[in-house]
N, C-alpha and C positions, 0 to 999 in steps of 0.2 A: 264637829264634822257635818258636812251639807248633806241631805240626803237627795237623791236624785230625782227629778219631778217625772211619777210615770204617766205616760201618756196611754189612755186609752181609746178606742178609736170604735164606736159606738154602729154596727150596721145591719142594716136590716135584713133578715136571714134569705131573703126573697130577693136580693139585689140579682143574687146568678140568674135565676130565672127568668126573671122579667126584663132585666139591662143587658148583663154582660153574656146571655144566653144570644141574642137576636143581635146583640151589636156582632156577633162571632161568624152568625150564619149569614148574615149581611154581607159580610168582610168578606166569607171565600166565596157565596154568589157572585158578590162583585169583581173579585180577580178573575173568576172564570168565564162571565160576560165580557172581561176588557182583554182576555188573552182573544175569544172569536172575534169581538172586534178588531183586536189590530191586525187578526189574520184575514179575514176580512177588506179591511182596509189597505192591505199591505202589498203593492203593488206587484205584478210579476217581474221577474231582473229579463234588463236584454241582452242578448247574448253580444259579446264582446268580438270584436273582430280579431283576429289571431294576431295581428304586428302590437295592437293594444295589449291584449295579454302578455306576450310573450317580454312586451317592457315594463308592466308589473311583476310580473313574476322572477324576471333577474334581477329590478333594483329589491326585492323580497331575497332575493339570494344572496344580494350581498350583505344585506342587514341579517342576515343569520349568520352568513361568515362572520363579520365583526363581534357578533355574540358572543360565537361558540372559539371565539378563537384561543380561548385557553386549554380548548380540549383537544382541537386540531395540532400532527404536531410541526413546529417549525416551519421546515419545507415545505410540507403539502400546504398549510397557511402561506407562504410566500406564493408556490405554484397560480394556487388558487387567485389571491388578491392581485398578480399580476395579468392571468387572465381574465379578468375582472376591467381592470383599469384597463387595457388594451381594446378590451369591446365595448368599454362607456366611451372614450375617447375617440373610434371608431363611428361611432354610433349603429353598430350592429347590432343595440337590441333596443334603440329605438323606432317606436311604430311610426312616425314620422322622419327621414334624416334632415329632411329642407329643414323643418323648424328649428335646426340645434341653434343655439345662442339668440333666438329672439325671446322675446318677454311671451308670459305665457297668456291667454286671450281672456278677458274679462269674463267670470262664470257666469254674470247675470245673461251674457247674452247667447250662453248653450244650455239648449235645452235639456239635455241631461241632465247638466246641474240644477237648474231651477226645479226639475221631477224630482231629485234627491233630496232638497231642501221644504220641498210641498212633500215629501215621505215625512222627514223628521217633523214638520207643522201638526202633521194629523194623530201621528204617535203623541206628540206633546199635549194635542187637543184630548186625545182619546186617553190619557192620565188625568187630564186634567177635571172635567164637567163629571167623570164620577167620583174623582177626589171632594167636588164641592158639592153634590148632591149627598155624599154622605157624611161629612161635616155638618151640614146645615142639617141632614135626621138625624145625628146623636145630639147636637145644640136642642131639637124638639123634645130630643129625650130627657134630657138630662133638664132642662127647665122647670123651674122650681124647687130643685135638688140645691143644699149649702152642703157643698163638701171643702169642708175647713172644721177645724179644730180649734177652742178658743189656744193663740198661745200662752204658754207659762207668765212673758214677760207682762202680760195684758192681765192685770187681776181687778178684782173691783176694789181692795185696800188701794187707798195712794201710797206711796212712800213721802215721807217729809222730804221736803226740798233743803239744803245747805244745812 
């Protein structure tokens, strides 16, 4: 019967303190530097004009109806999705009526949308350049360091071949 090869894993009693103590305070420095930045960063919202809202906030109500409609019972789910369907058809809760049935307008060329897309750039940006500043100081730290284990299969006997 094969007995099992133990592996033991040889480390320097000083690793916590010297590595994995400062890579730790590093870590939550850094999340608490890139939370002020993104608040920071993070632009103020402009207030919505009321026909806007009010046409998010009803297509928002019918995506909860559809939800919840095993909780609703029956009738009031019929009630409901029928006044629904009469005021999208309507278009009484759209903030625009002229627009119904044209294509919607290209977002490159509204400025809101390009503000909301240079939001999500900066957020991305501001994950990003402390993700590789602290990569590249544990890469400093850790240089020099072989953390591997010779394996089992790797011995200095050969095995005969055939």
């Amino acid at each position: 019967m094969a007995q099992p090869v133990v592996q033991t894993i040889h480390r320097d009693p000083a690793l916590f303190w010297w590595i994995l103590l400062p890579i730790t305070v590093v870590m939550i420095l850094t999340g608490v530097l890139r939370h002020y930045a993104m608040v920071l960063l993070q632009s103020t919202p402009k207030k919505q004009a009321l026909p806007k809202l009010r046409e998010h906030r009803s297509l928002m109500r019918g995506v909860n109806l559809r939800g919840n409609a095993n909780v609703v019972s029956p009738s009031s789910f019929a009630n409901r999705k029928s006044h629904l369907v009469s005021a999208f058809k309507d278009g009484s809760f759209l903030a625009d009526p002229e627009s119904r049935g044209k294509p919607r307008p290209n977002p490159m060329t509204d400025p809101a949308a390009m503000e909301g897309m240079m939001g999500m750039m900066k957020g991305n940006v501001a994950m990003m350049v402390p993700q590789t500043l602290i990569m590249s100081w544990i890469n400093a730290f850790f240089s020099g360091f072989v953390i591997r284990e010779q394996p089992p299969w790797s011995s200095r006997r050969r095995m005969p071949m055939g």
